[in-house]
DONURO-265673 format. One record per residue (C-alpha): y, z, x. Coordinates in steps of 0.2 Angstrom, whole numbers, plus 5000, padded with zeros to 4 digits. Example, Ala and Ser with C-alpha at 12.3 -4.5 7.8 and 13.67 -1.06 7.14 Angstrom:
<atoms>
497850395062;499550365068;
</atoms>
This chain:
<atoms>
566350964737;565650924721;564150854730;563751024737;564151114720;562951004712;561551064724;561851234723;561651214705;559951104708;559251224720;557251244721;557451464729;556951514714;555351464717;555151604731;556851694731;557451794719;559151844710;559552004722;560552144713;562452194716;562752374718;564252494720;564352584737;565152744729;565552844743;565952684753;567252634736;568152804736;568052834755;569052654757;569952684739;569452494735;567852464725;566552424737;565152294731;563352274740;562552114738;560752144740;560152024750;558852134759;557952144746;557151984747;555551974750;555551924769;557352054767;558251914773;559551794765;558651664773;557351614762;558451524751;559151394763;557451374772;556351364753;557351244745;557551134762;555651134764;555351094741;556750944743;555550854757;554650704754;552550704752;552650614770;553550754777;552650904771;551050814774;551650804794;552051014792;553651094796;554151164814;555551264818;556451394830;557051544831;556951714833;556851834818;557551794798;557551614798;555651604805;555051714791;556051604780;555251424786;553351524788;553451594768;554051454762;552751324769;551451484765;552051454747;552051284748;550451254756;551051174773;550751204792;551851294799;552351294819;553751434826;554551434843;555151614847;555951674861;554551784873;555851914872;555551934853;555052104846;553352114842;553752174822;554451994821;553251884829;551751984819;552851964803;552851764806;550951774808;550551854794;551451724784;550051604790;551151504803;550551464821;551851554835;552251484851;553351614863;554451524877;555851544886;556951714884;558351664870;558551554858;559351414867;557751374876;556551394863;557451264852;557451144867;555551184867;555651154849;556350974850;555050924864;553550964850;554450874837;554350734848;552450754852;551750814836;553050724824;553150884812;554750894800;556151004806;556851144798;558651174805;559251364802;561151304797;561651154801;560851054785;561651004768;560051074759;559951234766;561851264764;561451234746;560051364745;561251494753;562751434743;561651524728;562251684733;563951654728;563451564712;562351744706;563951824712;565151764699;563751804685;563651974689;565452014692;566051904679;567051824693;568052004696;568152024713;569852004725;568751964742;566951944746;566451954766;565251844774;564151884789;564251724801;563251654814;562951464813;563851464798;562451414783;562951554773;564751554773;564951384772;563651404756;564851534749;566351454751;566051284743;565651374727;566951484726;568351384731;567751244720;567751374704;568951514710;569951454724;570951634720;569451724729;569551774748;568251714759;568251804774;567151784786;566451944800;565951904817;565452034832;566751984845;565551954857;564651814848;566051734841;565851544839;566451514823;568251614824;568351524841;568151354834;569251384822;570651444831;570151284844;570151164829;568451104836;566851164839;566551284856;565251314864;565051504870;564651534887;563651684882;563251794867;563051984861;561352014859;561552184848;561652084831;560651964836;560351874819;561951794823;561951784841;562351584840;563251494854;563951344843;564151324825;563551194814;564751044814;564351024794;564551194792;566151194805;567051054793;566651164777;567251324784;568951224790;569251184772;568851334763;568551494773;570151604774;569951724787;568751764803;568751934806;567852014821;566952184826;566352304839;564552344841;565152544837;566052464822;564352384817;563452534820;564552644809;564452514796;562552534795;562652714793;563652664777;562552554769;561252704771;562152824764;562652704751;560652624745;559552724756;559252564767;559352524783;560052354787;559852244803;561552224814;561952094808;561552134789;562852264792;564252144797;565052124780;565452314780;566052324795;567152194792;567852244775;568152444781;569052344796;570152244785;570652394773;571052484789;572352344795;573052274778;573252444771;572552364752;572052484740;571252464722;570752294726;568652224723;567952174738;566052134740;564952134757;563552044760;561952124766;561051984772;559552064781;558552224782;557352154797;557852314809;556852364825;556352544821;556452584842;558452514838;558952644828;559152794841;560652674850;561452664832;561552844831;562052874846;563452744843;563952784825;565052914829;566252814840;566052694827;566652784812;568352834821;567553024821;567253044842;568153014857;567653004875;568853074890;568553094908;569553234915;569953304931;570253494933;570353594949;568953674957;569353844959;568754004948;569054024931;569753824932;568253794919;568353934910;570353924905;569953734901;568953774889;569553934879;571553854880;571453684880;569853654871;570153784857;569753734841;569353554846;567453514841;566553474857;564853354855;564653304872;565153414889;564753374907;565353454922;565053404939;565953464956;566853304967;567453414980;568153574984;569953534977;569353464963;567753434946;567653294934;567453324916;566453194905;566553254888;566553184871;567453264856;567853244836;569353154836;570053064821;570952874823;571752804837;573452914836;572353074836;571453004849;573252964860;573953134854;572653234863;572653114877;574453164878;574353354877;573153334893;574253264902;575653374900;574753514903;574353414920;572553364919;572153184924;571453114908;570652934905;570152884887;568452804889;567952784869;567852584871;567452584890;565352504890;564952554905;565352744901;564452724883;562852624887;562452724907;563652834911;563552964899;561652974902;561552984921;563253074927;562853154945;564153134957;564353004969;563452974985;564452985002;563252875010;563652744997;564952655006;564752455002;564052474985;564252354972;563952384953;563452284942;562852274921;561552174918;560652104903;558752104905;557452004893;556452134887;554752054895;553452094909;554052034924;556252054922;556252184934;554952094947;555851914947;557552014949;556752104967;555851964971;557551844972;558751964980;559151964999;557952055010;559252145018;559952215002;559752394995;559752454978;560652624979;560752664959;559752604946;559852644926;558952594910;558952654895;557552554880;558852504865;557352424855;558352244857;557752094865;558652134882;558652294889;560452344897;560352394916;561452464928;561252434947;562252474962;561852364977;562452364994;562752205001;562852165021;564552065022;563851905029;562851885013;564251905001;564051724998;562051714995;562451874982;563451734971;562051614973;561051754969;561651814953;562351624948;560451574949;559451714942;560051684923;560251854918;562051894909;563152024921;564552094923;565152174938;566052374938;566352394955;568152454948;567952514931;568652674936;567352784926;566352724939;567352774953;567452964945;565553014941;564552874952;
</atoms>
């Protein structure tokens, strides 16, 4: 540990980075009744925590290796990170990128003076891409975590920390994906004031590092969220695993609505809008005063990156709502037969603030009801649930059901008679020319797509819902299908949304 203290202390990010500011979220603070702290971190200069780990990597190298130029992978913050530091420095500069990157990022990379080569549609294959060049051009590489130096460089965040709050603070949360950061974070603090929480915050679909601990070992994911995908990592670091074993305290993990909420929150705290995963530490910290009931305490969030698709933000609005606690989604069934709609509304409904309604006949005994209304926390959200019921309306509670939040809501219609052997499935698209064709081109002849949906999220995938019907002797060419066409699914044929509006 005293290794790693000693580099943190040594650290060359000055040279590009500088100290960021930490702020109080006053709303945030009173609204949680614990004082809220904001660490800046997207207000560097690529708005990304990033640049220390990969700046003060690159200035430790040897003349031999920056004379051979620096090559790395990746998909957004760290890329920015490696291409402004060689800029600084005066090096060549070579970045593999997903082809699914957003365009913002890719031009941002370019304009730092780095040369960008596009393969594959995630991470995983562009860093196999990555290693293959290293091997032909012989260039240094710049790893995004896994590297002693750059846990160093990141490790400064926690060392401006205890400056500026004069080591007050009860908890500070760290947003994880490889684990550079918080492994960074935790060396320095447990070294000087083991008393501090660590916690890291994790989405739980991209979850590696709280799985590895729990496992004891490092875990591969089989897949990953792609919402905050500045962390979307299948397997931690093994130095930064053997670190965060030691001296992290806590994993905690959070929706995608949760994450959502939390960017609203940095907003109305600085005015600024944070990546996904810039918003973790929030997230996690309003989750953690919600289950541990701690008031008056100091607890301080990292903001580790501002690098935000503008074309994102209309899903995190949409999704912020749910996120904050402050809307419920129901499906309910009411008889069809006059006035049925009518006494719904002005009994049951009164006084309940409505912000979504749709109505739509499934036969001549009965309608289905997808509406969305204010609702407080969980209990409010069961009590309502309840008075439903007892007033004898089916009711299902589909705030946390995907497939209702991401299609259903956008595309309710009724179901087709003549769709008898359809299947439904959620698929996850790279955002690319040429998705939709491959998918077409690979499925059965004999197959028919009887429902389609997909909505732009401004990600690097773009959510689809199809239903396919699939003649029974091809049952087991549809798993060879789907098993070689790469794309992440998962099937709905009985989520039971589906079964009500589709």
């Amino acid at each position: 540990m005293q290794k790693m203290i000693r580099r943190i202390l040594t650290s060359k990010v000055y040279e590009a980075a500088v100290e960021t500011p930490l702020e109080q979220a006053v709303e945030l603070s009173r609204e949680l009744n614990n004082r809220v702290l904001l660490k800046r971190e997207d207000l560097q200069p690529i708005f990304s925590f990033k640049l220390r780990g990969a700046y003060n990597k690159i200035a430790h190298l040897s003349e031999a290796e920056k004379a051979r130029g620096v090559i790395t992978a990746s998909a957004g913050n760290h890329a920015q990170g490696v291409a402004f530091s060689a800029q600084q420095l005066n090096l060549k500069a070579l970045i593999v990128m997903p082809a699914t990157t957003p365009k913002i990022k890719v031009d941002a990379v370019k304009n730092l003076g780095a040369k960008v080569i596009l393969h594959g549609d995630n991470y995983s294959e562009a860093a196999e891409r990555c290693q293959h060049l290293v091997e032909e051009t012989g260039m240094t590489y710049i790893h995004p975590f896994d590297d002693e130096l750059v846990i160093a460089g990141q490790g400064t965040v926690a060392d401006e920390l205890l400056r500026q709050s004069a080591g007050k603070i009860d908890a500070v949360f760290v947003p994880v994906g490889g684990g550079g950061l918080i492994a960074g974070i935790s060396s320095y603090f447990k070294a000087l004031c083991p008393e501090i929480k660590v916690i890291g915050v994790e989405p739980f679909d991209s979850d590696a590092m709280y799985q590895s601990l729990r496992a004891n070992k490092r875990v591969t994911l089989d897949s990953v969220g792609i919402f905050a995908d500045g962390v979307a990592v299948r397997q931690i670091g093994k130095q930064t695993f053997d670190i965060c074993r030691q001296h992290v305290d806590e994993i905690i993990r959070v929706s995608t609505d949760e994450l959502c909420g939390a960017i609203k929150s940095v907003y109305q705290a600085t005015r600024s809008i944070v990546e996904p995963a810039g918003a973790l530490a929030v997230a996690g910290i309003k989750r953690y005063v919600r289950q541990s009931g701690i008031n008056g305490q100091t607890l301080v969030a990292i903001n580790s990156g501002a690098n935000m698709n503008f074309e994102r933000l209309r899903y995190v609005s949409e999704r912020t709502q749910t996120g904050e606690g402050r809307e419920a989604l129901y499906a309910v069934t009411i008889p069809e037969k006059p006035g049925a709609l009518r006494h719904f509304c002005s009994h049951v409904l009164a006084g309940v603030n409505i912000t979504e309604f749709n109505y739509r006949l499934a036969d001549r005994r009965q309608a289905q009801l997808f509406m969305g209304v204010s609702i407080g926390d969980d209990k409010d959200r069961g009590v309502f649930s309840q008075r439903l019921s007892e007033q004898g309306y089916q009711v299902i509670n589909l705030t946390e059901n995907e497939l209702a939040k991401t299609h259903l809501r956008y595309m309710i219609g009724g179901r087709s008679p003549e769709a008898t052997r359809e299947r439904l499935f959620r698929f996850w698209f790279p955002e690319r020319p040429g998705a939709l064709t491959r998918f077409l081109a690979d499925m059965g002849a004999n197959w028919n797509i009887s429902l389609f949906h997909y909505r732009s999220q401004g990600g690097e995938y773009g959510r689809v819902l199809i239903g396919l019907e699939i003649p029974p002797k091809e049952e087991k060419k549809l798993q060879g299908f789907l098993s070689n066409l790469g794309y992440h699914f998962i099937e709905e044929t009985q989520d039971p949304a589906y079964r009500l509006f589709l």
